[in-house]
C-alpha positions in Angstrom: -1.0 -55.3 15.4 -3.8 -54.5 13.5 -4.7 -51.4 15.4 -0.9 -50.0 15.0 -1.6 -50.8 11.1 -5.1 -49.0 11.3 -3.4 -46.1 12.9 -0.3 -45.4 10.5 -3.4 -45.2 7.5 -5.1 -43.2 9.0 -2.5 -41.1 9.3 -0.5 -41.4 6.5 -4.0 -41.1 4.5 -4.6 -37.8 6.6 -1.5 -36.1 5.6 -2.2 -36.8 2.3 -5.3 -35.7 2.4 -4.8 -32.6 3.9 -1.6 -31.6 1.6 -4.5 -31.3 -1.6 -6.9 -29.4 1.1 -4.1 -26.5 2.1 -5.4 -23.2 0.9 -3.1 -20.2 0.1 -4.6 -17.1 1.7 -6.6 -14.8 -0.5 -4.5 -12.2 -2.1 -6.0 -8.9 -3.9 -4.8 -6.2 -6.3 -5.1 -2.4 -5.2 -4.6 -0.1 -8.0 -3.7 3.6 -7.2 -4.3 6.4 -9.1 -3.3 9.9 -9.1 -4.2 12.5 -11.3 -3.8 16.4 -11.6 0.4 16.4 -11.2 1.8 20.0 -11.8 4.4 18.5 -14.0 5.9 15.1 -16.0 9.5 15.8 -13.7 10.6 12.8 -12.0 8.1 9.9 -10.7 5.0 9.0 -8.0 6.6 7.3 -5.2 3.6 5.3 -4.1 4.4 4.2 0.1 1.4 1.3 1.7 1.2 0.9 5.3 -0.4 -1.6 6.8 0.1 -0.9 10.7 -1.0 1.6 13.0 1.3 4.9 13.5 3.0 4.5 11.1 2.2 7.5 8.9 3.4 10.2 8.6 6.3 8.7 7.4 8.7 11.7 6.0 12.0 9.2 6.1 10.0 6.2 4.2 11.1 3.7 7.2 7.8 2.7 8.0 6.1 1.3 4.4 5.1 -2.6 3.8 5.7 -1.8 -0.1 7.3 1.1 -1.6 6.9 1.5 -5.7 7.7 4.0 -8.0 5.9 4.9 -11.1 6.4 7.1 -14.4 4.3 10.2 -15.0 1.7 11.0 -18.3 0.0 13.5 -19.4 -0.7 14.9 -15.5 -1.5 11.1 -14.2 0.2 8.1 -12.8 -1.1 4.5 -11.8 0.4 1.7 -9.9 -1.0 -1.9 -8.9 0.1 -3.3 -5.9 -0.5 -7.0 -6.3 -1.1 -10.2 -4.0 -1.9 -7.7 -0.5 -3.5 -10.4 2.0 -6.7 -9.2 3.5 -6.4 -6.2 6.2 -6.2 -2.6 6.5 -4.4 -0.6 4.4 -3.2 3.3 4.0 -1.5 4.8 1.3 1.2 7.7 0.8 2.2 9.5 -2.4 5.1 11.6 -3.5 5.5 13.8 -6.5 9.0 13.3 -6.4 10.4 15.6 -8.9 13.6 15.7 -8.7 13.4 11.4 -8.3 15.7 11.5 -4.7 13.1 9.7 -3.0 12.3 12.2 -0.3 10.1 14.9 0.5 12.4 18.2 -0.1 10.9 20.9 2.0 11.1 24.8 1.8 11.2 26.6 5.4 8.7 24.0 6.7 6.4 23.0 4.1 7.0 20.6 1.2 8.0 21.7 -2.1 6.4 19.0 -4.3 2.8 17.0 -4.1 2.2 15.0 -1.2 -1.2 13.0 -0.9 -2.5 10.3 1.6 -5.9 8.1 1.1 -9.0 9.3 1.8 -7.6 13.3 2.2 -8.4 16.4 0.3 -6.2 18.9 1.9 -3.7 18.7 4.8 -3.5 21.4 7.2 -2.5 22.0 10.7 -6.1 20.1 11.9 -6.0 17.9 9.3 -2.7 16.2 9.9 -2.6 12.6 8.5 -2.6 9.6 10.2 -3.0 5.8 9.7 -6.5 6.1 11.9 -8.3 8.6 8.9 -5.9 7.2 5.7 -6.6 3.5 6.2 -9.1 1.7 4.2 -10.2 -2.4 4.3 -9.1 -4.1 1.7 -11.3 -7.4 1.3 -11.9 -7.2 -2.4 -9.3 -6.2 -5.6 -9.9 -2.1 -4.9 -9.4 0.8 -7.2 -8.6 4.1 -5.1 -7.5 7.7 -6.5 -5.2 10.0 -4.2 -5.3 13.9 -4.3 -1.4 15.4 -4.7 -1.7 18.3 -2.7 1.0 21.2 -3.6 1.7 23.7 -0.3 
């Protein structure tokens, strides 16, 4: 009896224990920035991927968070907030007539278009999650280039 009694503590006192012990993963802050806009019309659409092949995205299917932001004097910001650990690529959209898609001419888009860590986008430099994705391990700061075709 003693040793039944022994047991139930030990672990009753364990579950207790271990509901002041659970830890909440680490969450971080990635604030986006993009500068140099042609115009105030309309908003950034600001798409985060967080899985391989899933960019380019035209239709906006593939995103883990999509947000929207207003336009000042040429530049927009947005903070994505409480993104666990992991790796991370970013879209942006000068969407100027706000219909939350990329409106094209004959092939090419008609308004700014930017992904992470590109300059320019061109027949050999086509984006993809593989060059656009960054580690995010630490709150992070990042600017994106709109690129106007």
């Amino acid at each position: 009896m003693k040793v039944s009694i022994f047991i139930i503590l030990t672990v009753g006192l364990s579950f207790f224990l271990c509901s002041f012990s659970e830890s909440q993963a680490e969450t971080y802050s990635l604030t986006v920035r993009v500068e140099n806009l042609r115009n105030e019309k309309g908003v950034v659409q600001f798409a985060l991927y967080n899985k391989d092949g899933s960019i380019p995205d035209e239709d906006y299917k593939n995103y883990c968070r999509l947000e929207k932001a207003r336009i000042a004097n040429g530049k927009s910001e947005i903070i994505f907030k409480n993104l666990p650990k992991g790796k991370y690529a970013l879209n942006i959209l000068h969407d100027e007539n706000n219909n939350g898609k990329v409106d094209k001419g004959l092939l090419l888009p008609k308004e700014g278009i930017g992904f992470s860590n590109y300059q320019s986008i061109g027949l050999r430099n086509r984006p993809n999650f593989s060059k656009a994705s960054f580690e995010l391990k630490a709150d992070k700061r990042i600017n994106v280039k709109a690129i106007y075709m």
